[in-house]
C-alpha positions as CSV (number, residue, x, y, z in Angstrom):
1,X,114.8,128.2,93.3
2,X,114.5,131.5,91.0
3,X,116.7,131.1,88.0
4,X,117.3,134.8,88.0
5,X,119.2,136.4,90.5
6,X,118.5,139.1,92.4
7,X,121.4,141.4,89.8
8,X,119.1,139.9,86.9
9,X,115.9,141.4,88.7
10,X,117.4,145.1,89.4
11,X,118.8,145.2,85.4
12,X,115.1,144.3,84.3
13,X,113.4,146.9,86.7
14,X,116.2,149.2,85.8
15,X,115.3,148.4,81.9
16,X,111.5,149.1,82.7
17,X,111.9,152.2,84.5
18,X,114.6,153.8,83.2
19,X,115.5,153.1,80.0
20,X,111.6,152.9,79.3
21,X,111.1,149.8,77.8
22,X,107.8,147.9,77.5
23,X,107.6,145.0,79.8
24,X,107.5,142.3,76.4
25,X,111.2,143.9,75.5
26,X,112.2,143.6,78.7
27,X,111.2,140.1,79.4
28,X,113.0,139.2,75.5
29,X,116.4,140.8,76.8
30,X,116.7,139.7,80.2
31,X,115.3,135.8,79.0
32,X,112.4,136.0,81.1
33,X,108.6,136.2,81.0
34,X,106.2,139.0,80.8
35,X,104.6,138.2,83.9
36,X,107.7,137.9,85.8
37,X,108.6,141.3,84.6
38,X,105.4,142.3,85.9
39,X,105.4,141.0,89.5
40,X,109.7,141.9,89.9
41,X,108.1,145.9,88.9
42,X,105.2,145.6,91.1
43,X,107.4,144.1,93.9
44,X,110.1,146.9,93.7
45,X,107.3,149.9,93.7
46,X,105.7,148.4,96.8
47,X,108.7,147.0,98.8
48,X,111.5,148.4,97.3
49,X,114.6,145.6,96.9
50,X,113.5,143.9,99.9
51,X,110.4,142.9,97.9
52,X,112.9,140.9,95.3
53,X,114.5,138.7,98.2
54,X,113.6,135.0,98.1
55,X,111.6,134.4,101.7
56,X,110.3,131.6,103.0
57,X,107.7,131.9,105.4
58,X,104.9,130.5,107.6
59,X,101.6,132.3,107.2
60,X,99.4,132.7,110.5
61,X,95.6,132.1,109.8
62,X,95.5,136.1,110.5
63,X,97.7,137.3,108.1
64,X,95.6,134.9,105.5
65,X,92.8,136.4,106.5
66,X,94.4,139.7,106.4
67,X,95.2,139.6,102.9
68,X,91.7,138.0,102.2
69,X,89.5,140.5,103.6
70,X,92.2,143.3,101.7
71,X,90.9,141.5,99.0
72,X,87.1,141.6,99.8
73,X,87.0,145.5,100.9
74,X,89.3,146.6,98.3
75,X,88.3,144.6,95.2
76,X,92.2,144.0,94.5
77,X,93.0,141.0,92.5
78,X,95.0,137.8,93.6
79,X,97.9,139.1,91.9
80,X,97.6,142.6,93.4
81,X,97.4,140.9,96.8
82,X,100.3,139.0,97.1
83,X,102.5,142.5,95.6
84,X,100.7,144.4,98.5
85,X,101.7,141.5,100.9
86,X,105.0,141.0,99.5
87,X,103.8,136.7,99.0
88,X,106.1,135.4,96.2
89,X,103.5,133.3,94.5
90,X,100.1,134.8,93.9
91,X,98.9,131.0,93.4
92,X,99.7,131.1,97.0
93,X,96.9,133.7,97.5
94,X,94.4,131.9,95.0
95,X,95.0,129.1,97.0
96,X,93.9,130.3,100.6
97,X,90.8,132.2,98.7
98,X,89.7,128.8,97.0
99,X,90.1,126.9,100.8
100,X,88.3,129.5,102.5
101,X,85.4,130.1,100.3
102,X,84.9,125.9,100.4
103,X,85.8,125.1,103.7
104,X,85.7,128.0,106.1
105,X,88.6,130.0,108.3
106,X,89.2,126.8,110.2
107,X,90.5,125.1,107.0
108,X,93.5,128.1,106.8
109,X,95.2,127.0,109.8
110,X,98.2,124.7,109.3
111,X,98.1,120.9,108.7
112,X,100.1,118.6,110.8
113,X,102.3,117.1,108.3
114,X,104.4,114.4,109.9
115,X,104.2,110.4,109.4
116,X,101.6,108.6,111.8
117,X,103.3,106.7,114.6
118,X,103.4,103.5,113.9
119,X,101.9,101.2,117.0
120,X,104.5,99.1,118.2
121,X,103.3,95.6,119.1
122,X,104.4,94.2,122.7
123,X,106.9,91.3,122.3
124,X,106.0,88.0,124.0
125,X,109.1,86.2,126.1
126,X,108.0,83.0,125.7
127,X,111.2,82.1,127.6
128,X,109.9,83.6,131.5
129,X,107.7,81.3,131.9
130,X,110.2,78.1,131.6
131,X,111.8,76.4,134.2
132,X,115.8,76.3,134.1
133,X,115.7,72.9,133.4
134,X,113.6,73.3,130.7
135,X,115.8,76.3,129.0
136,X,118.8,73.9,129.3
137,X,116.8,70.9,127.6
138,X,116.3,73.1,124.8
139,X,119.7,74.7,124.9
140,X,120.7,71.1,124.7
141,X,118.4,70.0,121.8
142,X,119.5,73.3,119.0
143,X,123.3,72.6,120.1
144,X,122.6,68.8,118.6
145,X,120.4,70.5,115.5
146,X,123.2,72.7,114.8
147,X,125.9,70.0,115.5
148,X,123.3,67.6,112.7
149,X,123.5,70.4,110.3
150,X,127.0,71.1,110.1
151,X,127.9,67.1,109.6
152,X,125.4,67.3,106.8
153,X,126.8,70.2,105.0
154,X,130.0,68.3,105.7
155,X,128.8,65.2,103.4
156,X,127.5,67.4,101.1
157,X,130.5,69.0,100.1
158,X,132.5,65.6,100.4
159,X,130.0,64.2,98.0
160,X,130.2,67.0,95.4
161,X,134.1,67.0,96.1
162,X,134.1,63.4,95.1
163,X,131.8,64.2,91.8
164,X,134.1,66.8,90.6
165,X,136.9,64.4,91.1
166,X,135.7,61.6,88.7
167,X,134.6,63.8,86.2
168,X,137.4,63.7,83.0
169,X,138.8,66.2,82.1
């Protein structure tokens, strides 16, 4: 997110072209840098205010290579590319040049960038294959386990119970 707003750009722009400042004054009074100054001018003279909005957008391989072959047949620069096509961040631009000069036009279409799916592994029931009386054997056998365990936990406590008892006080 832009830490100047969009009042901030206009008073800059106004500053620049109006009141006829250089762009290194500009950028000292409105607390921003000379190359923002720059693009907010550029931006204005191409697209007007519409060219300050913030957008957020999804670029078809076309329009990349739109801009790139503007590029190519006009000798314009990254920066002067992303003001002609109204893309907030020239690094944007740099970006799809670098890609396609090292990869081709197929590496300019979008990525798939979600999680893989995860392979879920079949669960076993070992319990269809036994019998009833089988499944009540060992529904028999963890009711006596459990049953075991809890008169165990029961002489532990007694036992510690009795320990804290004869100790003096």
């Amino acid at each position: 997110m832009s830490r100047h707003t969009f009042e901030d750009k206009l008073k800059a722009i106004d500053l620049y072209l109006n009141k006829r400042n250089s762009y290194r004054e500009t950028a000292k009074l409105m607390s921003a840098t000379k190359s923002d100054i720059i693009k907010w001018v550029a931006l204005y003279q191409k697209h007007g205010e519409k060219g300050l909005q913030p957008t957020y957008t999804n670029y078809s391989v076309k329009f990349k290579m739109d801009v790139l072959t503007y590029m190519e047949k006009t000798g314009a620069s990254i920066r002067e590319a992303s003001y002609v096509f109204n893309i907030p961040s020239y690094s944007t631009v740099a970006k799809w040049k670098r890609t396609f000069e090292e990869q081709g036009k197929d590496a300019l279409f979008p990525k798939k960038r979600s999680r893989p799916k995860m392979k879920k592994k079949p669960t076993e029931n070992l319990d269809t294959d036994k019998t009833n009386e089988e499944l009540l054997k060992e529904n028999e056998y963890l009711r006596m386990e459990i049953a075991y365990l809890k008169k165990l936990n029961a002489l532990v406590q007694a036992s510690r119970e009795s320990k804290s008892e004869k100790k003096p006080k």
